[in-house]
Biopython code that builds the backbone (N, CA, C, O; Angstrom):
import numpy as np
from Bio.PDB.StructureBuilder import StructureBuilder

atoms = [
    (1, "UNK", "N", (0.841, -1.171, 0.000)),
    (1, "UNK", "CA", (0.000, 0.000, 0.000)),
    (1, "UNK", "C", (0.889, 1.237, 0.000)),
    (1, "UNK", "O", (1.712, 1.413, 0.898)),
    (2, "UNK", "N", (0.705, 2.188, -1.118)),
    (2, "UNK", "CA", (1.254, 3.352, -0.892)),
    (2, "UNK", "C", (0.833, 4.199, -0.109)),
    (2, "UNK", "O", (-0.196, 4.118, 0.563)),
    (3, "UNK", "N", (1.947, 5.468, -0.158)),
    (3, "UNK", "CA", (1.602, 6.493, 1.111)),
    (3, "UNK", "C", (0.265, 7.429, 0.711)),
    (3, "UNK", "O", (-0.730, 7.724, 1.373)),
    (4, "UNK", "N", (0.610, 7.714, -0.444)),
    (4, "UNK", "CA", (-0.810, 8.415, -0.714)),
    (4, "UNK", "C", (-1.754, 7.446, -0.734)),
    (4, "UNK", "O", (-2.473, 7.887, 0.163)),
    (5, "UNK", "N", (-2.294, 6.432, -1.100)),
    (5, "UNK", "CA", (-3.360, 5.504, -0.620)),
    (5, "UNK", "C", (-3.731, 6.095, 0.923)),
    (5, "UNK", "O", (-4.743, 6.705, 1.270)),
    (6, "UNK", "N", (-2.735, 5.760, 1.600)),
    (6, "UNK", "CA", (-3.085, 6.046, 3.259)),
    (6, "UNK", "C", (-3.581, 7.511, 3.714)),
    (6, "UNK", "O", (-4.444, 7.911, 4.495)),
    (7, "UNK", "N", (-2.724, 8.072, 2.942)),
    (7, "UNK", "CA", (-3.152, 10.027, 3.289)),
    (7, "UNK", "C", (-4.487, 9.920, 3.335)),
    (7, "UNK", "O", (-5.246, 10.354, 4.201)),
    (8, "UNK", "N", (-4.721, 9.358, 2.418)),
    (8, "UNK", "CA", (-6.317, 9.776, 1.356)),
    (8, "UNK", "C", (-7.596, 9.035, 2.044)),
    (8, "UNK", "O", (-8.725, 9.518, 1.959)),
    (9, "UNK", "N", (-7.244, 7.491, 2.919)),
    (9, "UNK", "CA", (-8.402, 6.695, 3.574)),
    (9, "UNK", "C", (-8.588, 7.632, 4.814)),
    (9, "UNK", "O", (-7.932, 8.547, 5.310)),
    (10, "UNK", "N", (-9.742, 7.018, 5.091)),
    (10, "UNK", "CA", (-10.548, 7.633, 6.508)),
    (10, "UNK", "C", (-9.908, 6.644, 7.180)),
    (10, "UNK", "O", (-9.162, 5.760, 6.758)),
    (11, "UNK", "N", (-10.307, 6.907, 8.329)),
    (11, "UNK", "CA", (-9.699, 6.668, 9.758)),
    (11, "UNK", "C", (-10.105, 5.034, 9.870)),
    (11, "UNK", "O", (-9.394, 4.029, 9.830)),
    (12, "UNK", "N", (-11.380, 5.188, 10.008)),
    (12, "UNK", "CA", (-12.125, 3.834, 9.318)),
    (12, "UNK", "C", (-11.284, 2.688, 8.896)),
    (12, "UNK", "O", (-10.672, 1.790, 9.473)),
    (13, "UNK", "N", (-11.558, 3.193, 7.225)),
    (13, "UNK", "CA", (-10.545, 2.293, 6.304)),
    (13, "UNK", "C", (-9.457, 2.043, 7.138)),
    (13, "UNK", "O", (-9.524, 0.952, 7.704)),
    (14, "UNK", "N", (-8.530, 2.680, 7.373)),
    (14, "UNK", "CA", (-7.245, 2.500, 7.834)),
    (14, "UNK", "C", (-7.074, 1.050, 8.763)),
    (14, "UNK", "O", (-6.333, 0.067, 8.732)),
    (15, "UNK", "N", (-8.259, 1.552, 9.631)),
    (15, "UNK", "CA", (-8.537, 0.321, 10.885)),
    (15, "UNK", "C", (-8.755, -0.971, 10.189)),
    (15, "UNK", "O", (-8.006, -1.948, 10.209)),
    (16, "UNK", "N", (-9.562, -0.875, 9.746)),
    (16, "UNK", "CA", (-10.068, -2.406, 8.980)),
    (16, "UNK", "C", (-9.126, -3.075, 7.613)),
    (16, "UNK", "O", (-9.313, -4.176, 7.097)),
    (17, "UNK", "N", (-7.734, -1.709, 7.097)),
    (17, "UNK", "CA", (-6.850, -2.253, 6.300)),
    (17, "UNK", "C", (-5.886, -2.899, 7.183)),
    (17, "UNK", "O", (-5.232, -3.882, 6.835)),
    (18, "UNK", "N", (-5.777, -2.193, 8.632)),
    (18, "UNK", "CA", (-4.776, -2.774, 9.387)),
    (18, "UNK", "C", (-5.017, -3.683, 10.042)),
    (18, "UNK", "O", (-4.060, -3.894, 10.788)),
    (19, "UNK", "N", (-6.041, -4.583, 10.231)),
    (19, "UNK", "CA", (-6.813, -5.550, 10.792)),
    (19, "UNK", "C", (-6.221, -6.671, 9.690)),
    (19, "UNK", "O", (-5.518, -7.652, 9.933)),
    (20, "UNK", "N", (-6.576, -6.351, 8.807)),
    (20, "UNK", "CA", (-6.366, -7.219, 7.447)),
    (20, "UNK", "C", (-5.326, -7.550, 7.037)),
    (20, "UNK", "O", (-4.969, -8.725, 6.951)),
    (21, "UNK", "N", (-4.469, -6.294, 6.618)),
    (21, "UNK", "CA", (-3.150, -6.739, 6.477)),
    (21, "UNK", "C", (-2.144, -7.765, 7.828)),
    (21, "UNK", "O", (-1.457, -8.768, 7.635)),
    (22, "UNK", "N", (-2.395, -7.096, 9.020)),
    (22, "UNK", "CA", (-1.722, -7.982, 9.719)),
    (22, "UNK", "C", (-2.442, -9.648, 10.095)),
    (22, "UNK", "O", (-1.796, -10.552, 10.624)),
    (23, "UNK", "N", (-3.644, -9.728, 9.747)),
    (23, "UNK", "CA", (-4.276, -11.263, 9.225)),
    (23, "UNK", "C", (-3.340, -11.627, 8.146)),
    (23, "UNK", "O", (-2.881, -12.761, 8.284)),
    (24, "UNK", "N", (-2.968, -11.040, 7.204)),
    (24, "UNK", "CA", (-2.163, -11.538, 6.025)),
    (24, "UNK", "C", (-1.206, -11.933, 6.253)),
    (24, "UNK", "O", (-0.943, -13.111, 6.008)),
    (25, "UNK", "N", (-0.510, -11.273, 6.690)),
    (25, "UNK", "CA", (1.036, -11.239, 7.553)),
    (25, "UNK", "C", (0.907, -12.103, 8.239)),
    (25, "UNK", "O", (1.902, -12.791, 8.010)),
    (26, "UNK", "N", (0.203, -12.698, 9.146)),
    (26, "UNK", "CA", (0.453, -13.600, 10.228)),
    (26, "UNK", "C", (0.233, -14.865, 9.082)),
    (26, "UNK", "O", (1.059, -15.767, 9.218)),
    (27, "UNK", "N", (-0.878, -15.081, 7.847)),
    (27, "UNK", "CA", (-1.357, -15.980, 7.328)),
    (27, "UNK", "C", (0.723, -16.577, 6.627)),
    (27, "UNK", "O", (1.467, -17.516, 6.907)),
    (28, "UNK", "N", (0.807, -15.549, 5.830)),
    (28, "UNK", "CA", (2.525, -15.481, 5.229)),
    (28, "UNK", "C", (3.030, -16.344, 6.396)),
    (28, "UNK", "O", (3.097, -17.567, 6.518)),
    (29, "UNK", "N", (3.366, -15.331, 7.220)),
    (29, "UNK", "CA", (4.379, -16.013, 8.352)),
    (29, "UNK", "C", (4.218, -17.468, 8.832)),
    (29, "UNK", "O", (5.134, -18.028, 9.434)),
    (30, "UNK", "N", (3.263, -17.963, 8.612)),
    (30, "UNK", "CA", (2.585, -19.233, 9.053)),
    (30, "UNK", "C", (3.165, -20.211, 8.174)),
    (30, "UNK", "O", (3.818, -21.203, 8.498)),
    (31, "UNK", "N", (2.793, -19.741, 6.812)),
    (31, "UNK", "CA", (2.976, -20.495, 5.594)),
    (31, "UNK", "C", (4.692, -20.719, 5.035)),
    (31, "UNK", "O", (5.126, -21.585, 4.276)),
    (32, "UNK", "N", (5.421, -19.604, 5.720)),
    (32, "UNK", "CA", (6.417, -19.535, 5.335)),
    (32, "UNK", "C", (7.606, -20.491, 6.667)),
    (32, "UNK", "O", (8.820, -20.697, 6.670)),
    (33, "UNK", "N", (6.707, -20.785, 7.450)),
    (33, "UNK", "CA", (6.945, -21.408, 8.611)),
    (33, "UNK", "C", (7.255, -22.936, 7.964)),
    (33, "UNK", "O", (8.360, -23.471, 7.875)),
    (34, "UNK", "N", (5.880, -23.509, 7.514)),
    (34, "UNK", "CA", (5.803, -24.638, 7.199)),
    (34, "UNK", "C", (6.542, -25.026, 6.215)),
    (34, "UNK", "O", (7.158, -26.085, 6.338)),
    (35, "UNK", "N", (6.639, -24.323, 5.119)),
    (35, "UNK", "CA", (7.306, -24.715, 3.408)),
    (35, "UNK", "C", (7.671, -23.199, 3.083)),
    (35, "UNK", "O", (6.961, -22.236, 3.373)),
    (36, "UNK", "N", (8.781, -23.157, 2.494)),
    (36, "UNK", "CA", (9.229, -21.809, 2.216)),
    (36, "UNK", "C", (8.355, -21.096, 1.365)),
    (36, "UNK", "O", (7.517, -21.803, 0.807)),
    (37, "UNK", "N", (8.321, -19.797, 1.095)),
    (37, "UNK", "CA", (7.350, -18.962, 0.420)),
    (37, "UNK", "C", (8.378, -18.564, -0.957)),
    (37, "UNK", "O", (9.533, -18.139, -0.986)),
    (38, "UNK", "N", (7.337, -18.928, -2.139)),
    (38, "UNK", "CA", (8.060, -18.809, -3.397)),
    (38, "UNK", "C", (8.586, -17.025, -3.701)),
    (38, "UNK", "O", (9.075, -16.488, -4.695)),
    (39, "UNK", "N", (8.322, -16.652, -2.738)),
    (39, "UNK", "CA", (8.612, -15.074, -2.424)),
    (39, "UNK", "C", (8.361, -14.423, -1.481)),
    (39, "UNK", "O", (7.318, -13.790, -1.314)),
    (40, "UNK", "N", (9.670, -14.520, -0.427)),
    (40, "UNK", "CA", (9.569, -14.188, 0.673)),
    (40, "UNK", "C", (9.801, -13.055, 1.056)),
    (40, "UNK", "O", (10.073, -12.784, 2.225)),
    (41, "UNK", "N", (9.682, -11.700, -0.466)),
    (41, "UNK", "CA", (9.696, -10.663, 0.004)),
    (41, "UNK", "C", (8.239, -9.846, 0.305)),
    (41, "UNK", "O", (8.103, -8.647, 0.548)),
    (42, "UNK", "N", (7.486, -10.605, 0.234)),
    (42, "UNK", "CA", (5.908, -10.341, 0.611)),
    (42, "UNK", "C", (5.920, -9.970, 2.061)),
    (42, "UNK", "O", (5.262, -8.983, 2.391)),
    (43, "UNK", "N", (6.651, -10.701, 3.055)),
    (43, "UNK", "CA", (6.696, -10.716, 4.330)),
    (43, "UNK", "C", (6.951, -9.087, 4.783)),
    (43, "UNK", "O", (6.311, -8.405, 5.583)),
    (44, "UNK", "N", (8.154, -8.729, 3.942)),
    (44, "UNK", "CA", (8.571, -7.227, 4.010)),
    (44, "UNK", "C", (7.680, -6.677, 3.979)),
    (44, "UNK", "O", (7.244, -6.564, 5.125)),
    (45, "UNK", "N", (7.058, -6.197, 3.252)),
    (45, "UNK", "CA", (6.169, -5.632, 2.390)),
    (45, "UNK", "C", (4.784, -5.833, 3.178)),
    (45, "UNK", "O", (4.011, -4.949, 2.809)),
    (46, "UNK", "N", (4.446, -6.317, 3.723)),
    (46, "UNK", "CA", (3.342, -6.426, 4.059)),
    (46, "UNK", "C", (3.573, -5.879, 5.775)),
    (46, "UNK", "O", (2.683, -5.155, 6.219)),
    (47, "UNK", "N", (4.618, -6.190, 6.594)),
    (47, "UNK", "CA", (5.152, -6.191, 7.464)),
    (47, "UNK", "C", (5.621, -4.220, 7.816)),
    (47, "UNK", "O", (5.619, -3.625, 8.893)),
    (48, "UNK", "N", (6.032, -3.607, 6.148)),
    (48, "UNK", "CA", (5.873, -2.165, 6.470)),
    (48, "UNK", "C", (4.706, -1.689, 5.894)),
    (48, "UNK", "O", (4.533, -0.513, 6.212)),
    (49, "UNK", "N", (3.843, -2.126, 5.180)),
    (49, "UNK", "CA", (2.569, -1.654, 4.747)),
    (49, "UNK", "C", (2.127, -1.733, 6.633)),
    (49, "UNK", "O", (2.048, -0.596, 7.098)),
    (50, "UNK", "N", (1.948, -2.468, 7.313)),
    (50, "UNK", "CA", (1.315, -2.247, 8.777)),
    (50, "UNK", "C", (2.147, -0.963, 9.375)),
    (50, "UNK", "O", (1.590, 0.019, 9.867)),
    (51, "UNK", "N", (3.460, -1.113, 9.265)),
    (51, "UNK", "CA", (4.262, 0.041, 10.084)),
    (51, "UNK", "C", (3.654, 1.538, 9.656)),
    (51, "UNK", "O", (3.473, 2.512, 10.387)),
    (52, "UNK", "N", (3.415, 1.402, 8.310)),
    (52, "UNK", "CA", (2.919, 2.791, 7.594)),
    (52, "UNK", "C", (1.546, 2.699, 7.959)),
    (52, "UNK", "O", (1.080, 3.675, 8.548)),
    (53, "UNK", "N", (0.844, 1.782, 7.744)),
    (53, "UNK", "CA", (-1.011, 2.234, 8.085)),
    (53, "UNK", "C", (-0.805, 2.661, 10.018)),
    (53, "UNK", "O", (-1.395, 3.533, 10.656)),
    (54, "UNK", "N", (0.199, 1.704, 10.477)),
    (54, "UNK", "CA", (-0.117, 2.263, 12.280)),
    (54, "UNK", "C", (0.736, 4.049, 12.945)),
    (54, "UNK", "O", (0.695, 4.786, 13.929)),
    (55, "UNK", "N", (1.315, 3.963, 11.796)),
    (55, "UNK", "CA", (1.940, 5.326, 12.101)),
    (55, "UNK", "C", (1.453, 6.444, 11.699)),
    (55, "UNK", "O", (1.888, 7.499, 12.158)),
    (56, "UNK", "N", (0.019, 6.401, 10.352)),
    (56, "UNK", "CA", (-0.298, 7.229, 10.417)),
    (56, "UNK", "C", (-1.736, 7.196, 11.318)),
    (56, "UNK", "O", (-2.197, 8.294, 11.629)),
    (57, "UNK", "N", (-2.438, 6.009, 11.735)),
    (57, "UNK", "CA", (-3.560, 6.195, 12.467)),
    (57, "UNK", "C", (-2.799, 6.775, 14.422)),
    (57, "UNK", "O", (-3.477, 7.183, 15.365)),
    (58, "UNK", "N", (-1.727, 6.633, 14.391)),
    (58, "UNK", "CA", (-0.880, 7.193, 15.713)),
    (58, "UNK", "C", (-0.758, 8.720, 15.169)),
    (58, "UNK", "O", (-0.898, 9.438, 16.160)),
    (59, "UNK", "N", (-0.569, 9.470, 14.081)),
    (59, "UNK", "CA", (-0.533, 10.704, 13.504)),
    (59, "UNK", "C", (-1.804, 11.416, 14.184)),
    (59, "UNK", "O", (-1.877, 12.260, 15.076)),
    (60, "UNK", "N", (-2.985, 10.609, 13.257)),
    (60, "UNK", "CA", (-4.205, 11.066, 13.276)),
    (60, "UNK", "C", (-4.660, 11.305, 14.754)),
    (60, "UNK", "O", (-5.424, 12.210, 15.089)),
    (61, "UNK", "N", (-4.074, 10.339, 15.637)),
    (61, "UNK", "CA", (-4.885, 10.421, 16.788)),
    (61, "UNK", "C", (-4.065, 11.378, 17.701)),
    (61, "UNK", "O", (-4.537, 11.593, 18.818)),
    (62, "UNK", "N", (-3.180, 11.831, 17.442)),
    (62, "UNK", "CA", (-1.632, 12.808, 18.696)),
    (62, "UNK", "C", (-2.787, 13.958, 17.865)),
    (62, "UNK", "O", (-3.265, 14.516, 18.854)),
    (63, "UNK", "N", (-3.396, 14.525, 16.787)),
    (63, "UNK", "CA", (-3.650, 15.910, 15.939)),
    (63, "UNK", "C", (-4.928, 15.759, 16.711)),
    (63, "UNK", "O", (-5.825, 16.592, 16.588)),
]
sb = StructureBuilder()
sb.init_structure("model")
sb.init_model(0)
sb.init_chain("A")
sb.init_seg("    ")
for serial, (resi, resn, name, xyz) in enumerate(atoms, 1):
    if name == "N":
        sb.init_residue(resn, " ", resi, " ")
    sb.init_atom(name, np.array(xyz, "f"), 0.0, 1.0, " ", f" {name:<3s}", serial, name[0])
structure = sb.get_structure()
């Protein structure tokens, strides 16, 4: 998820992308547990897509 994607969602969205994505992430991590992942740079990636959706709903809420 890009940064402007995030600027642009409501507070809302944000919650229920970050709910989701880190379901994903844990689903990856699971999978990549058992049998390696044919691309294990998803883990990244999904892992700062959360860092970026929780840093800006921590933005939103300090304003």
């Amino acid at each position: 998820m890009k940064q402007s994607e995030i600027n642009e969602a409501s507070t809302a969205e944000l919650q229920e992308r970050l709910a989701d994505t880190k379901k994903a992430y844990s689903d990856l991590k699971m999978a990549h547990t058992i049998s390696p992942l044919e691309n294990p740079i998803q883990l990244r990636s999904h892992r700062r897509s959360i860092a970026r959706i929780a840093t800006e709903l921590t933005k939103r809420e300090v304003q």
